[in-house]
LUMLUMDREN-2810 file (N, C-alpha, C; in Angstrom, 1 decimal):
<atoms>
<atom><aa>X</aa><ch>A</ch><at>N</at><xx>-9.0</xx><yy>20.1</yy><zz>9.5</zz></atom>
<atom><aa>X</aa><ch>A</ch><at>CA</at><xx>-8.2</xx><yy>19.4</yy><zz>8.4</zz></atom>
<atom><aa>X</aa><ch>A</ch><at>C</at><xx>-7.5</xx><yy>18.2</yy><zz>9.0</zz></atom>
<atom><aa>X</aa><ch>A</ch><at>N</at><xx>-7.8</xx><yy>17.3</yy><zz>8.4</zz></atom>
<atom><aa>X</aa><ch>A</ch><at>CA</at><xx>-6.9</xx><yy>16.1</yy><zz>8.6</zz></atom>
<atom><aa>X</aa><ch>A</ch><at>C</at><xx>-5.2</xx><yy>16.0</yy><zz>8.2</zz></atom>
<atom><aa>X</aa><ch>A</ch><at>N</at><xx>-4.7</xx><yy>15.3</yy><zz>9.1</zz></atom>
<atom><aa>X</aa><ch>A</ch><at>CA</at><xx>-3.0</xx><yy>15.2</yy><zz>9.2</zz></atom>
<atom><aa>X</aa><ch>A</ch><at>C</at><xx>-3.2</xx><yy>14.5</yy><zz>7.7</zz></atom>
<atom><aa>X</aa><ch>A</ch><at>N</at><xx>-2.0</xx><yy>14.8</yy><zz>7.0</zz></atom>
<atom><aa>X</aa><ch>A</ch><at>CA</at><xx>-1.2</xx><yy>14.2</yy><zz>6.1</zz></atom>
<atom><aa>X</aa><ch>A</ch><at>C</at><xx>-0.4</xx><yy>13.2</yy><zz>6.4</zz></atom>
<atom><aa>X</aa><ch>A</ch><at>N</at><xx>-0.3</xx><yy>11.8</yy><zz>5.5</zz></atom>
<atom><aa>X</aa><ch>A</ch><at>CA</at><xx>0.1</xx><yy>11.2</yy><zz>5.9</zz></atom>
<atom><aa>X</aa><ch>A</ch><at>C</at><xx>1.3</xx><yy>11.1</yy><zz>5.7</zz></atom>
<atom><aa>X</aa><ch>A</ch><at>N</at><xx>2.1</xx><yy>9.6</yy><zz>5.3</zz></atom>
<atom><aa>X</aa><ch>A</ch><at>CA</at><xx>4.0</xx><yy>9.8</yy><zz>5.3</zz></atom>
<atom><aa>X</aa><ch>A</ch><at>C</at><xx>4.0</xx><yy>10.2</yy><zz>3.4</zz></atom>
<atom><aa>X</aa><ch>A</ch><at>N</at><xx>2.5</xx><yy>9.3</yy><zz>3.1</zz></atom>
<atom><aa>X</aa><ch>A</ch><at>CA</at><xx>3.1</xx><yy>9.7</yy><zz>1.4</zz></atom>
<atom><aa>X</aa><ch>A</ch><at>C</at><xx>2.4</xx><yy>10.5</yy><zz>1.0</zz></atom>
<atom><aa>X</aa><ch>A</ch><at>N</at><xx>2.8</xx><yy>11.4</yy><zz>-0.2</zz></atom>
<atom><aa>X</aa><ch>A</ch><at>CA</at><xx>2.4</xx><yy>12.3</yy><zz>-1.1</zz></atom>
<atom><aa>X</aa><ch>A</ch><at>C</at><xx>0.9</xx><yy>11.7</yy><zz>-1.8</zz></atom>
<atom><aa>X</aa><ch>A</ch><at>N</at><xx>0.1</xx><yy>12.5</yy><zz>-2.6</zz></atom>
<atom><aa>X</aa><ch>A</ch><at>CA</at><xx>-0.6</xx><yy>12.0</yy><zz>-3.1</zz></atom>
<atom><aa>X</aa><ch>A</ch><at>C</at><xx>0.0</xx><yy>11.6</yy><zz>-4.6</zz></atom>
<atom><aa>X</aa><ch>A</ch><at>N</at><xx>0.9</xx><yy>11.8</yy><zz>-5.0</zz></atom>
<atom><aa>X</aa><ch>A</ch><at>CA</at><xx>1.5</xx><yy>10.9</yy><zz>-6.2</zz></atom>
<atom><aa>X</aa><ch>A</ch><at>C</at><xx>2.1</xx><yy>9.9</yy><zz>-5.8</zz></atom>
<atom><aa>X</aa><ch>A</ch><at>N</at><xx>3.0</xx><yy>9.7</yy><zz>-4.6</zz></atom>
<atom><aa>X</aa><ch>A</ch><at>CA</at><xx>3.4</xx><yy>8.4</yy><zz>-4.4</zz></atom>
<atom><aa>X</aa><ch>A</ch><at>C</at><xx>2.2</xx><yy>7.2</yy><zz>-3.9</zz></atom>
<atom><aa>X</aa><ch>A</ch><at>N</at><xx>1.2</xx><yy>8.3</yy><zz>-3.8</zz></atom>
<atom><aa>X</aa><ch>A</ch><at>CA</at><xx>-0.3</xx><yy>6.7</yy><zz>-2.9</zz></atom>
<atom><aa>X</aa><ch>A</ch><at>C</at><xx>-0.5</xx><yy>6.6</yy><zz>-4.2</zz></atom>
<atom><aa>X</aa><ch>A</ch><at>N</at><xx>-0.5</xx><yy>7.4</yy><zz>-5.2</zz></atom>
<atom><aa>X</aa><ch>A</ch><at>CA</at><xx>-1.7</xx><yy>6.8</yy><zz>-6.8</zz></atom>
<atom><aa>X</aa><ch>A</ch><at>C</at><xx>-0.7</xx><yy>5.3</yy><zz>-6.9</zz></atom>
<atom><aa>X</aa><ch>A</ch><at>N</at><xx>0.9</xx><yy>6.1</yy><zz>-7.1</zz></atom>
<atom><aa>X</aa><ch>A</ch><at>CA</at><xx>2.0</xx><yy>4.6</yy><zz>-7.6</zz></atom>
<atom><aa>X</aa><ch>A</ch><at>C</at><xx>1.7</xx><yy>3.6</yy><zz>-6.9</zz></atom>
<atom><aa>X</aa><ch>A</ch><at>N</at><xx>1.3</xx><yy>4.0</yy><zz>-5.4</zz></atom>
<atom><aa>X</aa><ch>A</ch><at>CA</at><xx>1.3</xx><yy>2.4</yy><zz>-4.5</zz></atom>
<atom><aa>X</aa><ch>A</ch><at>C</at><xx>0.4</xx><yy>1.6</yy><zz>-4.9</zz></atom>
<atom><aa>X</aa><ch>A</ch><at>N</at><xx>-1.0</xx><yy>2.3</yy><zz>-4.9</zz></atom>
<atom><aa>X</aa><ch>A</ch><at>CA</at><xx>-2.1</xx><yy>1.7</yy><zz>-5.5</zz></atom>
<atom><aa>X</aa><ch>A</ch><at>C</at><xx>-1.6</xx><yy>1.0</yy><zz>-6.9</zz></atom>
<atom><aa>X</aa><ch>A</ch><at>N</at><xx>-1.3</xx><yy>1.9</yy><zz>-7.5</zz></atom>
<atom><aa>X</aa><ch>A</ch><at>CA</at><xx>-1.0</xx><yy>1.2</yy><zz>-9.6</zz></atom>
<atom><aa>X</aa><ch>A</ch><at>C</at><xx>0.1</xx><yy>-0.3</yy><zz>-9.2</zz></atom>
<atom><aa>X</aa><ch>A</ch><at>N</at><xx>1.2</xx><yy>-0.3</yy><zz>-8.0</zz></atom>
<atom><aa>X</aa><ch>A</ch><at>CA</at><xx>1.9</xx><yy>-1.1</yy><zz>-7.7</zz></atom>
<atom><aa>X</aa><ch>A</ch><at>C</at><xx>1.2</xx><yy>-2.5</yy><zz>-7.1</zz></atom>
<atom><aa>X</aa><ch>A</ch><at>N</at><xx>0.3</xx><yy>-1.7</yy><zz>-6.4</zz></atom>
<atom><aa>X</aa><ch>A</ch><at>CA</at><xx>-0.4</xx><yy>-2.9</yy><zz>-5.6</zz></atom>
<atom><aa>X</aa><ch>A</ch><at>C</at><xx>-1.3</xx><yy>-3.9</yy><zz>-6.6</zz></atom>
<atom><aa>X</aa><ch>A</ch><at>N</at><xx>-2.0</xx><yy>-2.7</yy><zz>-7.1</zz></atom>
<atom><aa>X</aa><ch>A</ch><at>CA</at><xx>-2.8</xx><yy>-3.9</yy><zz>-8.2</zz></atom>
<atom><aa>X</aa><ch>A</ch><at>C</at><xx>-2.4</xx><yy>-4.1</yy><zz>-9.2</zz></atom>
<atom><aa>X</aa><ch>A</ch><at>N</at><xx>-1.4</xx><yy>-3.9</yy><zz>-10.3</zz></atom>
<atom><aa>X</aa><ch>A</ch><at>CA</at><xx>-0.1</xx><yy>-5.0</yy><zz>-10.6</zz></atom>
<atom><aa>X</aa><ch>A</ch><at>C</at><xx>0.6</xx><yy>-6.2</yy><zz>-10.4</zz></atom>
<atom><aa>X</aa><ch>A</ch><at>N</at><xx>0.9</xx><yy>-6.1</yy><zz>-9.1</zz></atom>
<atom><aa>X</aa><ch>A</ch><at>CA</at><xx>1.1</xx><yy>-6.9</yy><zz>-8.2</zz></atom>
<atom><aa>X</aa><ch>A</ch><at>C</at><xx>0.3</xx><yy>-8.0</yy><zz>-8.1</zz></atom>
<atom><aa>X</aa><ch>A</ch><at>N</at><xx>-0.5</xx><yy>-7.5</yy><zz>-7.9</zz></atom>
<atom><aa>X</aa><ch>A</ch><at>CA</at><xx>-2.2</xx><yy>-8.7</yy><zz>-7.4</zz></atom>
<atom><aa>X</aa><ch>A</ch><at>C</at><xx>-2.5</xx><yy>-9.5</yy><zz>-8.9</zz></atom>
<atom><aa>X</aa><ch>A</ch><at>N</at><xx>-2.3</xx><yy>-8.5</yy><zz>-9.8</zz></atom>
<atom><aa>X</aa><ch>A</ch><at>CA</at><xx>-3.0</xx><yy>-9.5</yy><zz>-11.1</zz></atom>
<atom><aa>X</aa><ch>A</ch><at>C</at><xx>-1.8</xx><yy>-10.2</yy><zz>-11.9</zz></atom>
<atom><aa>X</aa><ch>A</ch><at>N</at><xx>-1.0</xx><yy>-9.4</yy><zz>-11.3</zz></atom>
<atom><aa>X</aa><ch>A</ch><at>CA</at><xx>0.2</xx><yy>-10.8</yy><zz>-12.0</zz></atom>
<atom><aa>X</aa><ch>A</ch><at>C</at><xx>1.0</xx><yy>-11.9</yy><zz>-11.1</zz></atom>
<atom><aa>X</aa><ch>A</ch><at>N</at><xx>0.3</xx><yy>-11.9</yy><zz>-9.9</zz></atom>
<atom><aa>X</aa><ch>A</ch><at>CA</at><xx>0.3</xx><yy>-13.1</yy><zz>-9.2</zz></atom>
<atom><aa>X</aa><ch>A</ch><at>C</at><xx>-0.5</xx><yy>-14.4</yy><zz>-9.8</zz></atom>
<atom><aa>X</aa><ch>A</ch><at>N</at><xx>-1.8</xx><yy>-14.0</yy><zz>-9.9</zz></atom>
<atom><aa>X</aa><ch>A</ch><at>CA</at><xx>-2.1</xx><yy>-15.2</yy><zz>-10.5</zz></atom>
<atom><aa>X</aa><ch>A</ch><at>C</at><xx>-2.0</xx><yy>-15.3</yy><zz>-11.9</zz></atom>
<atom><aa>X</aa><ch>A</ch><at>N</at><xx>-1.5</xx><yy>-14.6</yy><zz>-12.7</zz></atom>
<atom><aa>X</aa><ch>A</ch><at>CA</at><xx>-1.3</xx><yy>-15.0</yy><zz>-13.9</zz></atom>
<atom><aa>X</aa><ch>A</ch><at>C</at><xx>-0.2</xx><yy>-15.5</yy><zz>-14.1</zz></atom>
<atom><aa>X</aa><ch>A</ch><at>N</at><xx>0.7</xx><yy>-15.4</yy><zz>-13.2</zz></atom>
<atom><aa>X</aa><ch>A</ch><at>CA</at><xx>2.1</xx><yy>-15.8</yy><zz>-13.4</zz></atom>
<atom><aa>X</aa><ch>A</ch><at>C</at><xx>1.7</xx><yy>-17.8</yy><zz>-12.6</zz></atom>
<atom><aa>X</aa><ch>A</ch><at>N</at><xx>1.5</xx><yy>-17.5</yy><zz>-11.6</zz></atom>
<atom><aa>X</aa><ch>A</ch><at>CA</at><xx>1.2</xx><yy>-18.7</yy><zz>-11.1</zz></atom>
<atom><aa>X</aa><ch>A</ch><at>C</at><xx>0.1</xx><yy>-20.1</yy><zz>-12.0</zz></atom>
<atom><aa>X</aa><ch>A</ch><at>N</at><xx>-0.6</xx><yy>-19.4</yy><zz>-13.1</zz></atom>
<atom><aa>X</aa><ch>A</ch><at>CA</at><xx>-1.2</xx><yy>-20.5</yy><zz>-14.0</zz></atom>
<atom><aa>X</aa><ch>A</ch><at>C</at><xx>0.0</xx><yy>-20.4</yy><zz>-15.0</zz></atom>
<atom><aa>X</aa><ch>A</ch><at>N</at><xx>0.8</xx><yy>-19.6</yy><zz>-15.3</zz></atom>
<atom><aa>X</aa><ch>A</ch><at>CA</at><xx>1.9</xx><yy>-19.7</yy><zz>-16.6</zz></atom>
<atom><aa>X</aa><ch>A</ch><at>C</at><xx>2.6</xx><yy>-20.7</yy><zz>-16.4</zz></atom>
<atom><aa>X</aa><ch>A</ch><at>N</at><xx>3.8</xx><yy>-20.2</yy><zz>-14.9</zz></atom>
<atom><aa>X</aa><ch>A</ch><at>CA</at><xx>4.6</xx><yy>-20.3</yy><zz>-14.7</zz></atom>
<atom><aa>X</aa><ch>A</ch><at>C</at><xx>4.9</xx><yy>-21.9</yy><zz>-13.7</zz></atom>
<atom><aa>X</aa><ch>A</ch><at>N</at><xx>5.7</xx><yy>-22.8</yy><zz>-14.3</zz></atom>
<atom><aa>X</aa><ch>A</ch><at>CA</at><xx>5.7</xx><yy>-23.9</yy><zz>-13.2</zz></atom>
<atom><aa>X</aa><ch>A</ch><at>C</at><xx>6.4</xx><yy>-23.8</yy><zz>-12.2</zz></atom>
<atom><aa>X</aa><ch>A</ch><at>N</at><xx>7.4</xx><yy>-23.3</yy><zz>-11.6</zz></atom>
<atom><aa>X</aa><ch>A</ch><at>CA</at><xx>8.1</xx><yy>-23.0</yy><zz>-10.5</zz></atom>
<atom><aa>X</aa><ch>A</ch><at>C</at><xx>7.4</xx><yy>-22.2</yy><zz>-9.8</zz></atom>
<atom><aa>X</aa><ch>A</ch><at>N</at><xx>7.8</xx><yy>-21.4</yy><zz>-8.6</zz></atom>
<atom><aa>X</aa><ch>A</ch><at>CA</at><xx>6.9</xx><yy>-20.5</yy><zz>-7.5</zz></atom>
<atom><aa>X</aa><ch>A</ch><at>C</at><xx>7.8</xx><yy>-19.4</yy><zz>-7.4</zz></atom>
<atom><aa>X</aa><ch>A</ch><at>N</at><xx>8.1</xx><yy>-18.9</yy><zz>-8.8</zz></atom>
<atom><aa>X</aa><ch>A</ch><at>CA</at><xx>7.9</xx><yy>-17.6</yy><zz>-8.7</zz></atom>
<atom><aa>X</aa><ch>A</ch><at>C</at><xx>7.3</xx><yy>-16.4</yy><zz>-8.8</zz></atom>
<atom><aa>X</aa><ch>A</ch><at>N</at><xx>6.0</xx><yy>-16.6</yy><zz>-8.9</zz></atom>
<atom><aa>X</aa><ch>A</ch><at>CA</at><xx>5.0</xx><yy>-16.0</yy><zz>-8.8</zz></atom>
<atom><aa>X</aa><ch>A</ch><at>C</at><xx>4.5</xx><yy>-15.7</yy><zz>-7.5</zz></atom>
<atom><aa>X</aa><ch>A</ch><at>N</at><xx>5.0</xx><yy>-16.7</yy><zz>-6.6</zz></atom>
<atom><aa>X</aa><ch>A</ch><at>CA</at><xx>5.4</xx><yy>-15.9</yy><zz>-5.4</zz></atom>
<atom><aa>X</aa><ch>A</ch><at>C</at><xx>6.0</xx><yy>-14.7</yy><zz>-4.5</zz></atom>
<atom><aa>X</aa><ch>A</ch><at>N</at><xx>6.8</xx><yy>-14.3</yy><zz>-5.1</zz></atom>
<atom><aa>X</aa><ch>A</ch><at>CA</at><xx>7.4</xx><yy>-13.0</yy><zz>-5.3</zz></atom>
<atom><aa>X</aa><ch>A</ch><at>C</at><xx>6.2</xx><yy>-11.9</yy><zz>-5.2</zz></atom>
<atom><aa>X</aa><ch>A</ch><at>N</at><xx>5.5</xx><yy>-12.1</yy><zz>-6.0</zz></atom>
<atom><aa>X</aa><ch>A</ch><at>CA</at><xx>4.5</xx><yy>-11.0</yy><zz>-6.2</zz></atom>
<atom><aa>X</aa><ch>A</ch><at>C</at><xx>4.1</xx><yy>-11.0</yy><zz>-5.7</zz></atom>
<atom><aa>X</aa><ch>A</ch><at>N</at><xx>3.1</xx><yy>-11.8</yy><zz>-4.9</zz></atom>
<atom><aa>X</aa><ch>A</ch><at>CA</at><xx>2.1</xx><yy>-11.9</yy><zz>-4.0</zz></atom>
<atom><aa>X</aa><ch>A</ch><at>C</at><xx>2.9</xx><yy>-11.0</yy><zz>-2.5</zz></atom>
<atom><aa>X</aa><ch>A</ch><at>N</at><xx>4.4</xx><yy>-11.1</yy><zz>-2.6</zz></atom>
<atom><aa>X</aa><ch>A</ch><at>CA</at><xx>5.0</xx><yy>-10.6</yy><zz>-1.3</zz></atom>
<atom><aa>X</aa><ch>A</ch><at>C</at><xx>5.1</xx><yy>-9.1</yy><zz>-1.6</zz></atom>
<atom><aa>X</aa><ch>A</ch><at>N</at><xx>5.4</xx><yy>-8.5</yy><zz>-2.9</zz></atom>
<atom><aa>X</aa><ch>A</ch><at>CA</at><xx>5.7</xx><yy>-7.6</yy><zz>-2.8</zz></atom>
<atom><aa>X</aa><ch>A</ch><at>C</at><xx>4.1</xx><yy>-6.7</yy><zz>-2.7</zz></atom>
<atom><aa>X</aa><ch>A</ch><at>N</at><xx>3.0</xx><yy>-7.3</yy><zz>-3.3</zz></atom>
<atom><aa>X</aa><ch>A</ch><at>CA</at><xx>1.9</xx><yy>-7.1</yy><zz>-3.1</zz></atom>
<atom><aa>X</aa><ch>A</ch><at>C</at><xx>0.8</xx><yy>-6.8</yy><zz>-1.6</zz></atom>
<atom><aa>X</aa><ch>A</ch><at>N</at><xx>1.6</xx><yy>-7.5</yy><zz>-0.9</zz></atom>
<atom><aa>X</aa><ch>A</ch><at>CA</at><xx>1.5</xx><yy>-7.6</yy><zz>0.4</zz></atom>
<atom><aa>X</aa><ch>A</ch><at>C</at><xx>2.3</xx><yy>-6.4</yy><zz>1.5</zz></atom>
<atom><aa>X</aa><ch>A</ch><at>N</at><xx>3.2</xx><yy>-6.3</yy><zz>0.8</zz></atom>
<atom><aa>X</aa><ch>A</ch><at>CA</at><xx>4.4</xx><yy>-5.0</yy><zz>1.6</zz></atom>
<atom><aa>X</aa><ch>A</ch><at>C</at><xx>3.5</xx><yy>-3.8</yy><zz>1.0</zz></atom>
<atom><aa>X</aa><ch>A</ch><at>N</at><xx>3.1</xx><yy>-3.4</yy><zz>-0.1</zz></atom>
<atom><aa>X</aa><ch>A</ch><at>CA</at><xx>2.7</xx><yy>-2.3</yy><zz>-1.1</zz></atom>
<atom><aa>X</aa><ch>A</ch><at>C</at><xx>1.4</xx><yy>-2.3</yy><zz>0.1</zz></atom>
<atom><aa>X</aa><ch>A</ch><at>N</at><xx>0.6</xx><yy>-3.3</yy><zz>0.4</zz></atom>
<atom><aa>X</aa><ch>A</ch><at>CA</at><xx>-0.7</xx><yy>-3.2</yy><zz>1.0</zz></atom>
<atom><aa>X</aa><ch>A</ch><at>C</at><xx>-0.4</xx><yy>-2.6</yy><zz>2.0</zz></atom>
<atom><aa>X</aa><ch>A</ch><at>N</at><xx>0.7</xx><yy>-3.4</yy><zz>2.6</zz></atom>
<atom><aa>X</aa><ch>A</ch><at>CA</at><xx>0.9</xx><yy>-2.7</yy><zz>4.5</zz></atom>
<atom><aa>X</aa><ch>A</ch><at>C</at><xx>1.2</xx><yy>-1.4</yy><zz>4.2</zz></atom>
<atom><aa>X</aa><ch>A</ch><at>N</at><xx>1.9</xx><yy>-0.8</yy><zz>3.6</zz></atom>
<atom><aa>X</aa><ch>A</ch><at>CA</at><xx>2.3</xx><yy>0.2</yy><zz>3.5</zz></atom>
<atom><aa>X</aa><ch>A</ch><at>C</at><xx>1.2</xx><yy>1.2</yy><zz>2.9</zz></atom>
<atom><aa>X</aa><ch>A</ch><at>N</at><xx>0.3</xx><yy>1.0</yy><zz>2.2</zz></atom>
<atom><aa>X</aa><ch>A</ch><at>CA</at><xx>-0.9</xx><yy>2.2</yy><zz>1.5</zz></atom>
<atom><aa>X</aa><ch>A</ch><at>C</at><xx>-2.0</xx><yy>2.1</yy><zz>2.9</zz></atom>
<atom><aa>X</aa><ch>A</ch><at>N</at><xx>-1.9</xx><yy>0.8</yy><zz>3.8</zz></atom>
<atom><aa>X</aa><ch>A</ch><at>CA</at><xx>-2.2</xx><yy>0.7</yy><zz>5.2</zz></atom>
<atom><aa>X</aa><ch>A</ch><at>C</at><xx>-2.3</xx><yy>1.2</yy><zz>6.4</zz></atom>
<atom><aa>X</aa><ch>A</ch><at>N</at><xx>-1.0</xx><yy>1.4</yy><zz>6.6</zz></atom>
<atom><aa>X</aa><ch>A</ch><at>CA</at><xx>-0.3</xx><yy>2.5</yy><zz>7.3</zz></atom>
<atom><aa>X</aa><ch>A</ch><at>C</at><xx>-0.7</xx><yy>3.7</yy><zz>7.2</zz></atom>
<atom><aa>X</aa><ch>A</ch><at>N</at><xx>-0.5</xx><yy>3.9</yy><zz>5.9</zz></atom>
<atom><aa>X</aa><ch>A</ch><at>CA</at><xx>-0.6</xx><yy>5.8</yy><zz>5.9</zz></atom>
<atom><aa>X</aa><ch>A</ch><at>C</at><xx>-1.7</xx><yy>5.8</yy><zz>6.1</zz></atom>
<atom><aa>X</aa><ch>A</ch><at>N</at><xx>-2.7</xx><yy>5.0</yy><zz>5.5</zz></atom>
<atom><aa>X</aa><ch>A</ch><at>CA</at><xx>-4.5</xx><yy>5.2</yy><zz>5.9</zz></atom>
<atom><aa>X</aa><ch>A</ch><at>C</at><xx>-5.2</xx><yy>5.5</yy><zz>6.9</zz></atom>
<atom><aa>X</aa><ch>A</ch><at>N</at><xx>-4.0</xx><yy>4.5</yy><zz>7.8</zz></atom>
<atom><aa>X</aa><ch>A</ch><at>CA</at><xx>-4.0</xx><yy>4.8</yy><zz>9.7</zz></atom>
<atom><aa>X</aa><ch>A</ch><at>C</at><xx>-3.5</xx><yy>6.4</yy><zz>10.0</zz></atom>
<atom><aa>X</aa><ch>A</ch><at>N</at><xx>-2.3</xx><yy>6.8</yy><zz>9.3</zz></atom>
<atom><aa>X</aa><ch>A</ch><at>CA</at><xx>-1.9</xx><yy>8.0</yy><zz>9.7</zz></atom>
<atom><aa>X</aa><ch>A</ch><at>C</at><xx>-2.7</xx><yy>8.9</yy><zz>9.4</zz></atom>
<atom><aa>X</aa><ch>A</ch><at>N</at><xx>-3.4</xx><yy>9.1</yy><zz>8.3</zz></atom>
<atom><aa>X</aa><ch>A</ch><at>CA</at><xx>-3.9</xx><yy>10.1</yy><zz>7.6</zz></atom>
<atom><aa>X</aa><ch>A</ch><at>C</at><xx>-5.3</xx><yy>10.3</yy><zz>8.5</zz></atom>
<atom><aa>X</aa><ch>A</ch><at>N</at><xx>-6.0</xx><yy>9.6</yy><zz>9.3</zz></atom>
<atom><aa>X</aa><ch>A</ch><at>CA</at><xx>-7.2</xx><yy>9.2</yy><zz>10.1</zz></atom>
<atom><aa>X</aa><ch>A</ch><at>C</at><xx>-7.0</xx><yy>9.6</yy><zz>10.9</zz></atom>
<atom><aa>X</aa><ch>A</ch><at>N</at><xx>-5.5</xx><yy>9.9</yy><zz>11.8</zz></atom>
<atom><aa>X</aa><ch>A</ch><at>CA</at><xx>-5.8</xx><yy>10.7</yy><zz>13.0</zz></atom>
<atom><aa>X</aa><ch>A</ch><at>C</at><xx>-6.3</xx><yy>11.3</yy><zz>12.9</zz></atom>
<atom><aa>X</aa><ch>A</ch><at>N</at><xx>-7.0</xx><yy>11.7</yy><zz>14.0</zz></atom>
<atom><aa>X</aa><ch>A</ch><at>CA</at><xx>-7.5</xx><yy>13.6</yy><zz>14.7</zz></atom>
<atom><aa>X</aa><ch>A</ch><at>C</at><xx>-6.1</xx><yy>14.3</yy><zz>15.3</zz></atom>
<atom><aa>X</aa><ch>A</ch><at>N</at><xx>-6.1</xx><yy>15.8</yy><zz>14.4</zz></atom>
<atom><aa>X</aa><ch>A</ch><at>CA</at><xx>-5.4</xx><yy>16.4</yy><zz>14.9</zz></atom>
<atom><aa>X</aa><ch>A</ch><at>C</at><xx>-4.7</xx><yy>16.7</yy><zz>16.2</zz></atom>
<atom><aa>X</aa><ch>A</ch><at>N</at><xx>-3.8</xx><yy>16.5</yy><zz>16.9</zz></atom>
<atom><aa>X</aa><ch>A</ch><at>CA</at><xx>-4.0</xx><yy>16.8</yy><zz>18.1</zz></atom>
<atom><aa>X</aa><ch>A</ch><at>C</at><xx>-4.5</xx><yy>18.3</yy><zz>18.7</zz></atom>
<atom><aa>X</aa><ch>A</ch><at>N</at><xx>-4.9</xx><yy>18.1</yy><zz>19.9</zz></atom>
<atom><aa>X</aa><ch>A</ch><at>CA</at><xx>-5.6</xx><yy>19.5</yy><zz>20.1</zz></atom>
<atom><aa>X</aa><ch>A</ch><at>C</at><xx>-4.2</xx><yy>20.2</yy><zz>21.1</zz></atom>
<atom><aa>X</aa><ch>A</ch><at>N</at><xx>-4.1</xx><yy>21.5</yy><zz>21.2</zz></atom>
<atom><aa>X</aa><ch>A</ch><at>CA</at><xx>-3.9</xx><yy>22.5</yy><zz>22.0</zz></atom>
<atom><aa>X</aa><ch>A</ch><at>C</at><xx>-4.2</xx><yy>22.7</yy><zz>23.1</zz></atom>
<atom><aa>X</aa><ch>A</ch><at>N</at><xx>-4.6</xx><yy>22.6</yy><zz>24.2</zz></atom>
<atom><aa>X</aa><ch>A</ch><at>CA</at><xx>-5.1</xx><yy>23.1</yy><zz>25.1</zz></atom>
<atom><aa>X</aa><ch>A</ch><at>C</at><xx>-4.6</xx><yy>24.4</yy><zz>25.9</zz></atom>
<atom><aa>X</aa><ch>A</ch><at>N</at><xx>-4.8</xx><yy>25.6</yy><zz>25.9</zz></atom>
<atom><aa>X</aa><ch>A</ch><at>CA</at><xx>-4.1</xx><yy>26.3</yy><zz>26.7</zz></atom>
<atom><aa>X</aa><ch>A</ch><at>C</at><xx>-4.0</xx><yy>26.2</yy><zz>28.2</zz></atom>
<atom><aa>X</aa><ch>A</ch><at>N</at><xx>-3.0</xx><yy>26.6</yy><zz>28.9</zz></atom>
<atom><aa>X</aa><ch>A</ch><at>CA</at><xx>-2.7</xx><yy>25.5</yy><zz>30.4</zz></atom>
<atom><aa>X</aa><ch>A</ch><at>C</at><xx>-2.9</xx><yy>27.4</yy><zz>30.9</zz></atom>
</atoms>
């Protein structure tokens, strides 16, 4: 069995549903909108990534083993 990571599997769906949210209303905000804040998104899209990133790395360890001494 593989380690569990830091998030639940309800909070990875929301990261995911956050992340690609995120992603599509970057560029739609950015052909709307004339100032750069549609920039925003693209960062919080970016944080959401590292983070569903992370746990992908955690969740991928190998258990540690036991060895009896």
């Amino acid at each position: 069995m593989r380690s569990a990571g830091f998030l639940s599997e309800r909070q990875r769906r929301f990261a995911w549903l956050g992340f690609l949210l995120a992603a599509f209303q970057a560029p739609l905000a950015a052909k709307l909108i004339d100032d750069a804040s549609w920039f925003f998104a693209v960062v919080v899209a970016l944080v959401v990534a590292t983070v569903i990133i992370a746990d992908d790395s955690q969740r991928r360890r190998p258990e540690p083993v036991n060895y009896p001494e």
